[in-house]
N, C-alpha and C positions, 0 to 999 in steps of 0.2 A: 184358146189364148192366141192373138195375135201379137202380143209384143213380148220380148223378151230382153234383159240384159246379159251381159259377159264384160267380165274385168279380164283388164290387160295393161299393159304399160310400154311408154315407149320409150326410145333412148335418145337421150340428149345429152352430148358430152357423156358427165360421171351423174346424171340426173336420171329419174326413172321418172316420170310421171306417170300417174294413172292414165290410161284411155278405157271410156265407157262406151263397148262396143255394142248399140244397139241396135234391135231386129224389128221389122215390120210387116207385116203379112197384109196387103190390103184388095181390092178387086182390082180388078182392068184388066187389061192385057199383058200375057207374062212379060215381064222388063225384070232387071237384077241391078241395082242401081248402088254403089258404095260412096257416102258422103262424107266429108269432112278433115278435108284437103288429105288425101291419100296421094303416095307415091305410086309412078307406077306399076311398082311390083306388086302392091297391094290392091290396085284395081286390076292386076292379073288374078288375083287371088278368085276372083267369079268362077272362072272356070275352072279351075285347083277345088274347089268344095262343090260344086256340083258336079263332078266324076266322083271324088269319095263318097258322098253321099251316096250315090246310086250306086256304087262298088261297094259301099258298105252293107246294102241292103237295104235301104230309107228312101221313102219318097220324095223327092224335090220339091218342093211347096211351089203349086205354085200361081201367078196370079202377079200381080208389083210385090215386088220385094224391093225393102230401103234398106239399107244398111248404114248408119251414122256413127263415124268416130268421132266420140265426142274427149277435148273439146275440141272446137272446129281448126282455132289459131293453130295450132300444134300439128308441125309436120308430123306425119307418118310414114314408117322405114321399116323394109325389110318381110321377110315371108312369116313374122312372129304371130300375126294376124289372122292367120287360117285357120286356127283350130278355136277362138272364141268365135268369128265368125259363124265356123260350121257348128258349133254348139248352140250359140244363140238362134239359128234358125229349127234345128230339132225341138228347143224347148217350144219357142215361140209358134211352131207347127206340132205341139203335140206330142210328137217322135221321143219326148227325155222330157225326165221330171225337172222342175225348176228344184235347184239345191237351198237345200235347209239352211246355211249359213252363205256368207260373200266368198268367193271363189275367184282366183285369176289363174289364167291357163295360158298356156304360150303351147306353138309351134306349129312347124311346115307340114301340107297334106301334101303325100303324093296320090297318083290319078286313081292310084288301087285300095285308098282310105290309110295308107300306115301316116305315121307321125317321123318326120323328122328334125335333126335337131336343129336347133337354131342360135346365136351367139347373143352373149350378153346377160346370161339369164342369171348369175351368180346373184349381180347389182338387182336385178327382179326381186330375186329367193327375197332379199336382204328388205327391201322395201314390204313385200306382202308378208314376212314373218313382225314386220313394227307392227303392220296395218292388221294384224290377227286375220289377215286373208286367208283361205286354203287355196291350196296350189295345184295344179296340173301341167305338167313336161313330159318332153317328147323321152322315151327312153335313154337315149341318148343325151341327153341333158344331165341323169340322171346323178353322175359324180361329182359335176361340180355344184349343182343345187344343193348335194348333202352333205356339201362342205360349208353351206350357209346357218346349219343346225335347226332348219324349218321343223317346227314340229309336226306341223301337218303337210307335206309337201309329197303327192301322191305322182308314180313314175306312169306313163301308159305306150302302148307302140304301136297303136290304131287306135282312128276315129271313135268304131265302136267300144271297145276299153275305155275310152275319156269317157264316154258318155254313160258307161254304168258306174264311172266313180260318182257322178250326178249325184243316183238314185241313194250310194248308201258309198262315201268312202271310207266309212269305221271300218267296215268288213275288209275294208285291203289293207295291207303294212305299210306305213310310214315309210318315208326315207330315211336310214341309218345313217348319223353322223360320224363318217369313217375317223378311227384315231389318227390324230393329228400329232407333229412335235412340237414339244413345247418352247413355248417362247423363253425360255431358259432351260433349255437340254443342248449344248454345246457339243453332242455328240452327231445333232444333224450335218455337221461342218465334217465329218471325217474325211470325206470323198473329193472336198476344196482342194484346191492345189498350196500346197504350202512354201510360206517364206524360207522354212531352214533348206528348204532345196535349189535355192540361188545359192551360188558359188558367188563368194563377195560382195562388193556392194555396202557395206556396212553404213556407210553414208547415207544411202539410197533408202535402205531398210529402216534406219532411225527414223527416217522423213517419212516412210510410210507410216510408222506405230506412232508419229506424233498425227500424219493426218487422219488416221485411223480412233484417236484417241477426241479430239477438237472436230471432228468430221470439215475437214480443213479441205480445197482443191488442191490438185499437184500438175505441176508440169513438168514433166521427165525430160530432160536435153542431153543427146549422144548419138557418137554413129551409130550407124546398123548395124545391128548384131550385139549389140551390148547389154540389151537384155532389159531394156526397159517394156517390153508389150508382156515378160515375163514375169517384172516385179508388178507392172499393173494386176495382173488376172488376178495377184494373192494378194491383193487390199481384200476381198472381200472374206477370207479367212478371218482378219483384222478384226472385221466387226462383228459385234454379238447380235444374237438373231434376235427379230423383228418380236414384239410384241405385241397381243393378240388384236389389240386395236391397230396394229401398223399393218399384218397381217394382210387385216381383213379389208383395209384400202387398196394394199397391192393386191390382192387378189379379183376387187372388184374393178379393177384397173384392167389388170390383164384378162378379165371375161369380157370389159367391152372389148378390147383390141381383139377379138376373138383366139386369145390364148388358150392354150390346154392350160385348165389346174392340178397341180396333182399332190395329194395330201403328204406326199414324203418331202416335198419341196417346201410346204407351211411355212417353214420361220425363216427359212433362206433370203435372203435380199437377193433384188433384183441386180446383175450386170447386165448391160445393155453395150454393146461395141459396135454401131453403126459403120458403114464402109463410107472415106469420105468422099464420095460420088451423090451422098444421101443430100435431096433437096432441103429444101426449108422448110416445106410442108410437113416431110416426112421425119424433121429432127423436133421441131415445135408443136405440130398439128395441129390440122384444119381439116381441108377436102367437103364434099358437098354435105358430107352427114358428121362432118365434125369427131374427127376422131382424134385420141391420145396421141402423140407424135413420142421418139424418143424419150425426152426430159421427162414427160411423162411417165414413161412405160420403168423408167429408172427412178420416181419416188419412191424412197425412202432405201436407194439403193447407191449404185457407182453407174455413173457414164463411162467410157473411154474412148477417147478421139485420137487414134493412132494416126502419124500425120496431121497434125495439125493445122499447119499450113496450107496443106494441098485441100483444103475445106474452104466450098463457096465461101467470099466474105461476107453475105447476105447469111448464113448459114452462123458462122461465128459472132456476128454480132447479136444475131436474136436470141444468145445465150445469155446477154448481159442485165437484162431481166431478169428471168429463173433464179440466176447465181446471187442476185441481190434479196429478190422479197420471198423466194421459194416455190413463186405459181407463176403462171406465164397466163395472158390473155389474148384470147383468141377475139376481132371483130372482124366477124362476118355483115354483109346488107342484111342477112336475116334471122341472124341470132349474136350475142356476146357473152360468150362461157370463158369461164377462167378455172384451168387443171392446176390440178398440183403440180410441182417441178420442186420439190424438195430433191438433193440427190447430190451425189458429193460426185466434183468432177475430177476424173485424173486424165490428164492429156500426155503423149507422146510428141515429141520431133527431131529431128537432124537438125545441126550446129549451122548448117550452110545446105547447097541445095543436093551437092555432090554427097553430104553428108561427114565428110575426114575433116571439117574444120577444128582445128588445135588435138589431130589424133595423133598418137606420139610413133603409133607403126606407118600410118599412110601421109602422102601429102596430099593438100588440099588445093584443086586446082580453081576454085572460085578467086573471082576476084573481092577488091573490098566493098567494091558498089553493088554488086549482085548479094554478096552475103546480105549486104544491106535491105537492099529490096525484098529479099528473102525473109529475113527477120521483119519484118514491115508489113506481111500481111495478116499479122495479129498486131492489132489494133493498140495502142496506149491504154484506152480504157478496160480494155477485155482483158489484157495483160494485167492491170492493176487491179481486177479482181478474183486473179487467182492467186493463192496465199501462199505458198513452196514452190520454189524452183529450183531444182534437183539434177547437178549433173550426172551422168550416169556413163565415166567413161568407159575404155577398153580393159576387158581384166586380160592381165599379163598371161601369156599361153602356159608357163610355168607353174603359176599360181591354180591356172584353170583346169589343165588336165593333172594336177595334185588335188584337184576338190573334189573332181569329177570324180577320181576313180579311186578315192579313200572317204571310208564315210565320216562327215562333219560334226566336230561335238554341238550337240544343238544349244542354244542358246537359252538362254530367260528364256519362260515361255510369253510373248506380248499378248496374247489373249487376254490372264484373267487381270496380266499391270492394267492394259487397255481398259477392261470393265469396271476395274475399281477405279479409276480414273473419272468415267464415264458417268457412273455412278453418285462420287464424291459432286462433280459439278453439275450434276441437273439438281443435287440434293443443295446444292449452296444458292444456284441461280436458276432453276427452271427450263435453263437451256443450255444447249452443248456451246462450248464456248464462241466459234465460230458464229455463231445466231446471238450475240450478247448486244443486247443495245446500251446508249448511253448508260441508262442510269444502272443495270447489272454491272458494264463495265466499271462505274467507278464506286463498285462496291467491292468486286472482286480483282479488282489489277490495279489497286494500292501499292503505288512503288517508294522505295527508301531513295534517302537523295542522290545518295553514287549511280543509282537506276536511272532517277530521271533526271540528271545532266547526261551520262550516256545516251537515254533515247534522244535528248535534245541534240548532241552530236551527232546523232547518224543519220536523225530526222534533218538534220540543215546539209552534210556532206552528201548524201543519197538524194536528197527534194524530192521527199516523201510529201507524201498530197495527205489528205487527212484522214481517207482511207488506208492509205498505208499505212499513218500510224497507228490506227487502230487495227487493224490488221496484226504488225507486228506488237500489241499490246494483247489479241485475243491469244496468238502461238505460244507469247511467252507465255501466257495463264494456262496454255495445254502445257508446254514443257514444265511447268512447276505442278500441275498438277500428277503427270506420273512420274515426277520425283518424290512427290510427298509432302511439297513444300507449300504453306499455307501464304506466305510472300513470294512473289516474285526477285527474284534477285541477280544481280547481275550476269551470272554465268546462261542465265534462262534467255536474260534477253538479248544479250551475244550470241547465241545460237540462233534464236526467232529471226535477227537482221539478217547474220545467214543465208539462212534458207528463205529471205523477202527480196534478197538480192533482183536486181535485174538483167534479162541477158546484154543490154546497153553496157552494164557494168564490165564488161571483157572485153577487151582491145582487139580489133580486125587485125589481130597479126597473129602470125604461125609462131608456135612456140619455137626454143633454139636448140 
């Protein structure tokens, strides 16, 4: 037999496509020739499979050898390639039996025939388990392909090992789908950092279990040391774990960004807290092979942007996308992939630049045109589409070290208010309130007339845009709903104006 195929796949973006990696054994003069617009790494790969081969014990076919990655348009990336390559040449020279069903294989040969592993293979597992493919990976690969629950997805850690799963892979074990937590076991949260362990706040706190509740953004405003990078961390206690469809996007998410998966972490949402030094590539993503950026790596999870300010403004503003439709678009000259960016934002910042503005212990020695400027590098629009704004001042040293070192009666627990909340409104609307479009909003944010003369007053003294108002129409429908209340009513949307306030709303003056 001179020709052989090998399935494999490559990565694009959150995309797996097939690649049909075929062999050709013909006369001439030995040549080793790999077609079908291959990356460099992949036309290194020649010599990576002809030292295993001959380490392996196998003869090198040899004569012209093609090698075609089909199809042709479709970049190819990465050392994933080596191990159908060297497969396809053993069949297609005799050396391994061609397999009894479709087969895709993945991973790196080093010079002495072992397999190593390679990144991305979860989103693989996921594609060749639809495709009734069987599977071969590098040992190492081995945990997170059996979190994909392949049924037939066989582990090897040499050349040779791949090549007798060929002949017969009933005779080996399957990969075990390790136990996982479930998308409703609440116990996976124990090790979260918890909200009753803030010392005050109560302000602060509510505005988290309401954006916890509405999966609403927050922007925390106070000096330093007040303790807002510590109520951000316990948002994600807040939320209830991921569901098994939500799961299995995050996970295939973080196998391309070549993340470790690890099955006790399953239902956990993502936090993601970037340093803000982080570019634009690196918060949105692009780069030559197209990879998940931040927003990404935080679907179906929390962003947090400490320092807000001090973040490129090319950087902040390509959040105003994500934060609208939930996916961000990448156009590259030679591809156009659009990620998910679902992901609830909470952002951190200082009052001014010193950070003591209106702080009741320190003065604040900015003036009123720097505050200015200062508040001025988040944008009108970016501003108007984050939905709480949360002051988070100083707690009193009295109050603080009385919390600290007495223990605190804990509160309501907001977990399971949060889920029946959560609950009730995907069950009336299909979506968490924050994601409501017209026509859900004006089925569910039916307001009485004292209501909406109220919104029309705050909407005219505020010039609220029309996103505001709808904004503080979705809050109010989170705050009625973990009160229990089927209308929105006045007290709900007194609160929602609240927390929509803008920091324009506070006067450049030092308190007295």
């Amino acid at each position: 037999m001179s020709f052989a195929r090998a399935l494999s796949r490559a990565q694009l973006g959150l995309e797996a496509p097939l690649v049909q990696v075929e062999a050709h054994l013909g006369p001439g003069l030995p040549n080793f020739t790999i077609v079908g617009l291959p990356a460099p790494v992949v036309r290194e790969s020649r010599e990576r499979v002809r030292a295993a081969l001959l380490s392996s014990g196998y003869a090198f076919p040899a004569g012209r050898i093609t090698v075609n990655l089909a199809p042709a348009e479709l970049s190819k990336q990465g050392g994933r390639f080596d191990l159908p390559v060297a497969l396809a040449l053993l069949i297609a020279s005799g050396q391994a039996p061609a397999p009894a069903r479709p087969f895709e294989c993945y991973g790196e040969l080093g010079l002495a025939g072992e397999l190593k592993p390679v990144a991305g293979l979860f989103l693989a597992a996921l594609h060749a388990r639809a495709a009734e493919h069987a599977l071969i990976v590098p040992a190492g690969n081995g945990g997170e392909v059996a979190l994909s629950a392949h049924p037939a997805a066989y582990c090897a850690a040499t050349l040779r090992a791949a090549a007798r799963l060929l002949a017969g892979p009933a005779a080996a074990a399957a990969l075990a789908t390790p136990a996982v937590k479930d998308g409703g076991d609440f116990s996976s949260f124990l090790s979260l950092p918890s909200l009753a362990e803030v010392v005050g706040h109560a302000h602060a706190k509510r505005a988290l279990t309401i954006a916890a509740a509405g999966a609403h953004s927050v922007l925390l405003i106070g000096p330093p040391g007040s303790g807002k990078s510590m109520l951000a961390a316990r948002l994600p206690e807040l939320l209830p774990p991921l569901s098994a469809g939500e799961a299995l996007e995050v996970a295939s998410i973080a196998s391309t960004a070549g993340l470790r998966l690890d099955a006790n972490q399953w239902a956990r949402r993502p936090f993601r807290s970037p340093h803000h030094s982080a570019s634009a590539q690196a918060i949105v993503g692009g780069g030559p092979q197209i990879r998940p950026g931040e927003v990404t790596l935080a679907h179906h999870g929390v962003l947090f942007l400490d320092e807000l300010p001090e973040f490129d403004r090319r950087v902040l503003e390509s959040l105003r996308e994500p934060l609208e439709t939930g996916a961000i678009t990448i156009a590259r000259a030679a591809a156009r992939l659009e990620l998910p960016a679902r992901f609830q934002l909470i952002a951190a910042m200082n009052p001014c630049p010193c950070g003591y503005f209106g702080d009741s212990a320190r003065e604040c020695h900015c003036g009123a045109s720097r505050v200015a400027r200062y508040r001025q590098r988040i944008s009108g629009p970016l501003l108007d589409r984050i939905d709480l704004r949360v002051d988070v001042p100083r707690i009193a040293a009295d109050e603080f070290v009385e919390g600290a070192l007495h223990a605190a009666i804990a509160p309501e627990d907001p977990v399971a208010q949060i889920a029946r909340a959560r609950e009730w409104r995907l069950h009336r609307s299909g979506c968490l309130s924050a994601r409501l479009d017209a026509a859900a909003l004006q089925g569910c944010c039916a307001l009485p007339p004292s209501a909406q003369r109220l919104l029309k007053t705050c909407a005219q003294r505020l010039a609220l845009s029309g996103r505001g108002i709808h904004r503080v129409l979705t809050i109010s429908r989170t705050i009625a709903d973990l009160a229990g209340s089927e209308t929105i009513e006045e007290p709900h949307l007194t609160e929602a104006v609240q927390l929509r306030r803008t920091m324009d709303d506070q006067p450049f003056t030092q308190p007295l």
